[in-house]
C-alpha positions in Angstrom: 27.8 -29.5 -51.6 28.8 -32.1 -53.9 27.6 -35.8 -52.8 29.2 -38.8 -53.9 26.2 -40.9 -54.9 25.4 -42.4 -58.7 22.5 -42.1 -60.3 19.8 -44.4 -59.0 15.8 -43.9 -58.8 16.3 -45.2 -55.1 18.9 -44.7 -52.5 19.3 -46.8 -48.9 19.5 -45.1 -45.6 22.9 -45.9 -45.5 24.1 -44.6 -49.1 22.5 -41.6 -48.2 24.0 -41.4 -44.6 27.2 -41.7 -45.6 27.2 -39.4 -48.7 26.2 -36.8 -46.2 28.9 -37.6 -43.9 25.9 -38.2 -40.9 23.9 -40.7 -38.8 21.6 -42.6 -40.8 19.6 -41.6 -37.1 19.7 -37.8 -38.2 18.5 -38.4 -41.8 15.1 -40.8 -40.1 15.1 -38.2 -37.8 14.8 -35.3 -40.5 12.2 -37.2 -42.3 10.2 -37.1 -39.4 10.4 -33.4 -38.7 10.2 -32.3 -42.5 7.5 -33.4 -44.2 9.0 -32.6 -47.8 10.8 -35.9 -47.4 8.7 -39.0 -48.3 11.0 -42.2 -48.9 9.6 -44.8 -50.1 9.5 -48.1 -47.9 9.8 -51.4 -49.1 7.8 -55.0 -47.4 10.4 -55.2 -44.9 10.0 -51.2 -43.8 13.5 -50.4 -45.7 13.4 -47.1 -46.7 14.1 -46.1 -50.2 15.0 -42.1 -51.2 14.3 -40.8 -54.3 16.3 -38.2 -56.2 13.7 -35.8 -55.3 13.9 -36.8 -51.6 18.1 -36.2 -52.1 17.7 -32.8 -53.2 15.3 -31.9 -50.7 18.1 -33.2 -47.7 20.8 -31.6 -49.8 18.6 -28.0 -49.0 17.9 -28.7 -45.5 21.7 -29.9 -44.9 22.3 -26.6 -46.4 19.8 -24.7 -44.2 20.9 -26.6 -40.6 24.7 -27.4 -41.3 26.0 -24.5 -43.5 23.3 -21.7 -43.0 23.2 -22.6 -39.2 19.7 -22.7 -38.9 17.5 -24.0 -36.1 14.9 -26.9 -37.0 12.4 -24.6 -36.8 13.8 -21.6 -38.6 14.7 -24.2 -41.2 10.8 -25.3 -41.6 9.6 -21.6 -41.9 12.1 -21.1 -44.4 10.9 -23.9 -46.0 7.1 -23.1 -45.8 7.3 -19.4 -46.7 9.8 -19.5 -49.4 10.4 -23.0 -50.6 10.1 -22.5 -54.3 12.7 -19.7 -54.2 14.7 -20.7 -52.0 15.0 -23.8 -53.2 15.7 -22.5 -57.1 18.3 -20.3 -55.5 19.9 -22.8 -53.7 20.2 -25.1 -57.2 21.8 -21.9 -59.2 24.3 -21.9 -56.6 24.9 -25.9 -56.5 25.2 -25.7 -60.2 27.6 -22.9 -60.4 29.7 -24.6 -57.9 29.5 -27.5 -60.0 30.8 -25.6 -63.3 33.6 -23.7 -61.1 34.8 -27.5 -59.7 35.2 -28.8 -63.4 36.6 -25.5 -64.5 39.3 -25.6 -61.5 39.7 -29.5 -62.9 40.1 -28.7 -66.5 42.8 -25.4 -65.6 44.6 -28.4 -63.6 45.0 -30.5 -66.3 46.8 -27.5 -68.7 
C-alpha cells in the first residue's frame, strides 16, 4: 500500500483519513482498540500521528482490509508476532515500492 502523504513528524486525523481512503471515525476508532497507536494530542485535543503511528495503521490496514482479519485476530497477530510480522510486512512494502519505480522507469523507455 502506497499512501499519499509527505513527510511530516505529525499528521492530522484528516491527512491520515483520507490517505487511507477511510473515516477519520475508523482510524479514532482503531486507536482505541490497538494500543500500538499513541497520537499525540495537542491543547485543543487535536490529534497529531507520528510516522511511527502511520506505519503501525499501514500494518493493521494491511491485517483488517487486505488480510481479512477480524479485530481480534488482528491483535493476537500483533501481540504474538509483532516484530516479525511487522519486518515482513516492510520487506514487502519496500519491494513493492522498487517494482512501482521500476514499472515507471520501463515506461519512460
Amino acid at each position: 500500500m502506497h499512501l499519499d502523504l509527505p513527510e511530516k513528524r505529525y499528521y492530522a486525523i484528516g491527512e491520515v483519513a483520507k490517505a487511507f481512503n477511510v473515516n477519520a471515525s475508523l482510524i479514532r476508532f482503531w486507536e482505541k482498540e490497538f494500543d500500538i497507536i499513541k497520537p499525540k494530542k495537542n491543547t485543543k485535543g487535536n490529534r497529531k500521528f507520528t510516522p511511527e503511528d502511520i506505519k503501525n495503521l499501514k500494518f493493521i490496514y494491511h491485517l483488517v482490509k487486505e488480510r481479512g482479519f477480524t479485530l481480534e485476530g488482528a491483535k493476537i497477530h500483533l501481540k504474538e508476532e509483532k516484530k516479525q510480522a511487522l519486518e515482513k510486512f516492510e520487506i514487502v512494502e519496500k519491494l513493492q515500492n522498487i517494482k512501482a519505480q521500476l514499472i515507471k522507469i520501463k515506461s519512460q523507455l
